[in-house]
Backbone as a chain_set.jsonl record, in Angstrom:
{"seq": "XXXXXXXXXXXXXXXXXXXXXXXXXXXXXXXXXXXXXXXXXXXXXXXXXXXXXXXXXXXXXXXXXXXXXXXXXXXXXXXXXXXX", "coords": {"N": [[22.923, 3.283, -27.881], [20.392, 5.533, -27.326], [18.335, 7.501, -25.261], [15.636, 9.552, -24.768], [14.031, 12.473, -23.187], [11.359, 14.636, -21.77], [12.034, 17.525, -20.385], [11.23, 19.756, -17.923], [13.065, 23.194, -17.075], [12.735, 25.165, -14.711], [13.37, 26.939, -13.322], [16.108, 29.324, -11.489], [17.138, 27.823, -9.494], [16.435, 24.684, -10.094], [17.68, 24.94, -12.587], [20.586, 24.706, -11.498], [20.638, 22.567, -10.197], [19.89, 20.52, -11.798], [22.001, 20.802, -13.304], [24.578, 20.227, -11.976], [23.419, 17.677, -11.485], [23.288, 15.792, -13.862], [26.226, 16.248, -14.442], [27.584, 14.329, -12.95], [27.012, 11.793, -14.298], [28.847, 9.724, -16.531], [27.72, 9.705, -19.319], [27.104, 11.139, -23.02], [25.4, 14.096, -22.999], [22.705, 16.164, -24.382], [20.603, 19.226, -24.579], [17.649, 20.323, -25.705], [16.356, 23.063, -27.314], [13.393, 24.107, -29.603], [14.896, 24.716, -32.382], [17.736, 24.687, -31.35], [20.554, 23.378, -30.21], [22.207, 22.732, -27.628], [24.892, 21.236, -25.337], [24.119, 19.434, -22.322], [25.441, 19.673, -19.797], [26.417, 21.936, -20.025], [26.249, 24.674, -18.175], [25.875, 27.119, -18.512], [24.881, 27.288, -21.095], [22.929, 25.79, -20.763], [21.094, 27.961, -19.629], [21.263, 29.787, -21.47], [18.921, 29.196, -23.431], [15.397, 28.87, -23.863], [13.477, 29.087, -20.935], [11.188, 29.028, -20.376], [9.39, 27.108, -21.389], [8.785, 23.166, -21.935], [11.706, 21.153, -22.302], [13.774, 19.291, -24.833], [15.987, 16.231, -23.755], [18.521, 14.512, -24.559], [20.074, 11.369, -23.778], [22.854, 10.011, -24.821], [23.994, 6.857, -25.098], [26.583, 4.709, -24.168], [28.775, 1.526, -25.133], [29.994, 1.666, -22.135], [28.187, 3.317, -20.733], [26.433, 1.36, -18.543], [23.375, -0.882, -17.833], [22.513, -0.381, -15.536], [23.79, 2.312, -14.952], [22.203, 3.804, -16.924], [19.871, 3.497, -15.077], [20.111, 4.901, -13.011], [20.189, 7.333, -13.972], [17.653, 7.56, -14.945], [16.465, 7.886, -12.428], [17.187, 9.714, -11.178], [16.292, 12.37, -12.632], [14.042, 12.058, -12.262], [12.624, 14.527, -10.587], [12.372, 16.511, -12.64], [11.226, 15.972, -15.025], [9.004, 16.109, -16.894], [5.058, 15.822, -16.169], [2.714, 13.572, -17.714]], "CA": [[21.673, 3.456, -27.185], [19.86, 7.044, -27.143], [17.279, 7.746, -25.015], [14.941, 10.95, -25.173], [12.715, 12.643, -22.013], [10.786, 15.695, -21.891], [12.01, 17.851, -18.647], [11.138, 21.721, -17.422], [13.661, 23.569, -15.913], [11.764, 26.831, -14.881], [13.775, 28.234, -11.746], [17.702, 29.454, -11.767], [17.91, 26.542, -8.591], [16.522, 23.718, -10.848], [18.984, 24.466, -13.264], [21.733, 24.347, -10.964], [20.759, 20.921, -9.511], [20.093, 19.762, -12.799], [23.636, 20.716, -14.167], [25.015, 19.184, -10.875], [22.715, 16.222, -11.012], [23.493, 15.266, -14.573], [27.178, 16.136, -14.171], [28.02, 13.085, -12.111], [27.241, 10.778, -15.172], [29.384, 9.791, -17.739], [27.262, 9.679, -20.891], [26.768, 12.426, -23.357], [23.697, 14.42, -22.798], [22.217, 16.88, -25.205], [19.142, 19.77, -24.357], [17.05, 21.107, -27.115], [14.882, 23.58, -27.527], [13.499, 24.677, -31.183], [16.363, 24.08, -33.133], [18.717, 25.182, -30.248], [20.655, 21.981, -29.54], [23.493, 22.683, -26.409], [25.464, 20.321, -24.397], [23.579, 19.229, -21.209], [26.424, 19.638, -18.952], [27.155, 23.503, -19.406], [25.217, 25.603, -16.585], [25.821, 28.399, -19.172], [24.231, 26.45, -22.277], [21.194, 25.686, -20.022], [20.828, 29.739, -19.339], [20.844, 30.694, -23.288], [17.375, 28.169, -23.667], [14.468, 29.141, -23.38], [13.302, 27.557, -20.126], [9.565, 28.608, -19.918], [8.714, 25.966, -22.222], [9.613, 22.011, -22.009], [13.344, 21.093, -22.937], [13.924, 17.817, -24.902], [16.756, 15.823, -22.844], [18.447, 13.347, -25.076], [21.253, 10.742, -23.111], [23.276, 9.086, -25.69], [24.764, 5.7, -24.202], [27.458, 3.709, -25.138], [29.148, 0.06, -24.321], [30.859, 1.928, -21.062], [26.74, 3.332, -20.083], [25.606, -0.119, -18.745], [22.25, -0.526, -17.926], [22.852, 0.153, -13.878], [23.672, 4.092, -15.073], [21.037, 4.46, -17.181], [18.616, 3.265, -14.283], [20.509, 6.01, -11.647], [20.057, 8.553, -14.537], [16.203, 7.968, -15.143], [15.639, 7.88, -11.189], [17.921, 11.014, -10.778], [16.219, 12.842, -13.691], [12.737, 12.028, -11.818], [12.375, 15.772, -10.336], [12.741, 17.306, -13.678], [10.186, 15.189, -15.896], [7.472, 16.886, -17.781], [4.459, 14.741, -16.521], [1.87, 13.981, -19.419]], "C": [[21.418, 4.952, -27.0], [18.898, 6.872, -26.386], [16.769, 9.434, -25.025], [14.302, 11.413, -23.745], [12.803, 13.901, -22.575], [10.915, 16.296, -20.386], [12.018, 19.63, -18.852], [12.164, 21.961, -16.297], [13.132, 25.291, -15.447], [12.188, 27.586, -13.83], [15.362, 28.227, -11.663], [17.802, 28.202, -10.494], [17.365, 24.897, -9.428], [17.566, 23.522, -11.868], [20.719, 24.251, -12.688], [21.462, 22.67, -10.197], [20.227, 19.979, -10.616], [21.238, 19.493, -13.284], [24.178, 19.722, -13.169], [25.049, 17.637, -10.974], [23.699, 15.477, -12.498], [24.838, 15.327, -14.812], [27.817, 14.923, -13.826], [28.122, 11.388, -12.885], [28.656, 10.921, -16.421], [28.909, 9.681, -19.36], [27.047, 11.372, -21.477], [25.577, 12.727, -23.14], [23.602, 15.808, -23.542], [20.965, 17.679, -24.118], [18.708, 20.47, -25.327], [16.039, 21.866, -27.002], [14.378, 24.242, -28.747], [14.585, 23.75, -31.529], [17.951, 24.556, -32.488], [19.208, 24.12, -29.219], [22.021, 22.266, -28.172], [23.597, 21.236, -25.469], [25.245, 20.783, -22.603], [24.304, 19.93, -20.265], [26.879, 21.252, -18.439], [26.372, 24.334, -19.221], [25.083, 26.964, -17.957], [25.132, 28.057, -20.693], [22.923, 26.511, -21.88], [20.401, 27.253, -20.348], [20.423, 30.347, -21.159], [19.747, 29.752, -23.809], [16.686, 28.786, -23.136], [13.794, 28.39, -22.577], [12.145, 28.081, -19.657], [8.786, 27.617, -20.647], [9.714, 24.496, -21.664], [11.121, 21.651, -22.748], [13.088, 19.711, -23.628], [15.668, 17.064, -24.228], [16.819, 14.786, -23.571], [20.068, 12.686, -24.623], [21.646, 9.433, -24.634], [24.676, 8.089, -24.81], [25.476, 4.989, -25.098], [28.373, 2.302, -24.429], [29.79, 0.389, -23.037], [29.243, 2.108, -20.158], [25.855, 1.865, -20.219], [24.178, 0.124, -18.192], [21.967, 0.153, -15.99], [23.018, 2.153, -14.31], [22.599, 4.56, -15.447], [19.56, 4.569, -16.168], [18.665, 4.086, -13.458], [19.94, 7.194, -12.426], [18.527, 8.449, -14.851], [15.766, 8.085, -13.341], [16.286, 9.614, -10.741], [16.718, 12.191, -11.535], [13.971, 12.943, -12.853], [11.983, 13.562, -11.556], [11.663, 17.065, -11.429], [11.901, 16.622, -15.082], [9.438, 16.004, -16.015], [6.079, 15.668, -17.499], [3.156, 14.953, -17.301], [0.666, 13.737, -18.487]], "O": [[22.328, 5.598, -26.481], [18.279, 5.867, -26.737], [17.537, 10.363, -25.276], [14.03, 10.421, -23.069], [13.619, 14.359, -23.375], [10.274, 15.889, -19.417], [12.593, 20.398, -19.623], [12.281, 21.424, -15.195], [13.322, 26.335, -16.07], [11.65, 28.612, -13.414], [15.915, 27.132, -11.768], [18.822, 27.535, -10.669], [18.124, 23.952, -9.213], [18.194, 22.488, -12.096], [21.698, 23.803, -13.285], [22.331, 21.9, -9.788], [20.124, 18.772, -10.395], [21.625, 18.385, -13.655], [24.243, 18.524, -13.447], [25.898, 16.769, -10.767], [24.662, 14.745, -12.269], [25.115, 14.382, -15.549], [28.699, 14.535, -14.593], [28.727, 10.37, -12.55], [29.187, 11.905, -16.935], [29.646, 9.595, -20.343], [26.898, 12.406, -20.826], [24.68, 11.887, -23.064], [24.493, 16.612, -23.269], [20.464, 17.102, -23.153], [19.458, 21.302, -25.837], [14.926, 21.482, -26.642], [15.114, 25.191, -29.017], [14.987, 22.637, -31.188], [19.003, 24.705, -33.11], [18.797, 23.872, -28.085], [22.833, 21.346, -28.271], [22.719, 20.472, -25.067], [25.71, 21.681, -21.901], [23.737, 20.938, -19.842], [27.335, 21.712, -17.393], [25.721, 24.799, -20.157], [24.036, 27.594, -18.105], [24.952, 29.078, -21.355], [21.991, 27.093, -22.435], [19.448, 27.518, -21.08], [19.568, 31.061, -21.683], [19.889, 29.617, -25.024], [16.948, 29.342, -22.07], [13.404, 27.276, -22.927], [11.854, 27.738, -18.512], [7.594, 27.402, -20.429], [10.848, 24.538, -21.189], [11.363, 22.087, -23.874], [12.261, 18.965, -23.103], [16.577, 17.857, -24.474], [15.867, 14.009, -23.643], [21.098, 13.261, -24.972], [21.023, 8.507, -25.152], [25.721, 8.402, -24.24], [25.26, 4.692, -26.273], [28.532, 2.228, -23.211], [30.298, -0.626, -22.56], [28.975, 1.383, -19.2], [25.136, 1.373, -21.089], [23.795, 1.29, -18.091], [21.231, 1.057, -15.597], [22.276, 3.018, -13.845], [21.948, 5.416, -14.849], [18.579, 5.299, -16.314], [17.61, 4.367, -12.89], [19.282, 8.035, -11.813], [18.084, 9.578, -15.062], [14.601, 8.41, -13.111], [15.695, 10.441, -10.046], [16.266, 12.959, -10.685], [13.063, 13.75, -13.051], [10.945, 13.839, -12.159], [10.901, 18.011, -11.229], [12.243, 17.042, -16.187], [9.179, 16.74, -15.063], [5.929, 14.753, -18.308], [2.607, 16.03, -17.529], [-0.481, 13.83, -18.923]]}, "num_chains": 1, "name": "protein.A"}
């Protein structure tokens, strides 16, 4: 299971309560920007992105991410949404 979102992190305290936030899961999580793919998780990964533009945010789930995580991680993840 992959899922995808579109989230802005545009202030050095969003990205620390993003790293935080998404920390606490166990699935992998990817952030992309361009062709500049880093692992979600490292506060110092975040920082080398360009974060005046939208990030893509992709959670790759697996038979351990049941559907109860993925529902904490889209309500967690709420703050940090790009809305259309």
């Amino acid at each position: 299971m992959k899922k995808t979102y579109t989230i802005l992190l545009d202030s050095i305290n969003q990205v620390k309560d993003f790293a935080n936030m998404i920390n606490r899961f166990h699935c992998d999580v990817d952030l992309s920007s361009g062709r500049y793919v880093i692992d979600a998780k490292s506060i110092m990964g975040i920082f080398s992105l360009d974060l005046q533009s939208p990030l893509t945010l992709t959670i790759y789930g697996d038979n351990e991410t049941d559907e109860a995580e993925m529902a904490d991680i889209e309500k967690a993840l709420q703050p940090f949404l790009v809305k259309k």
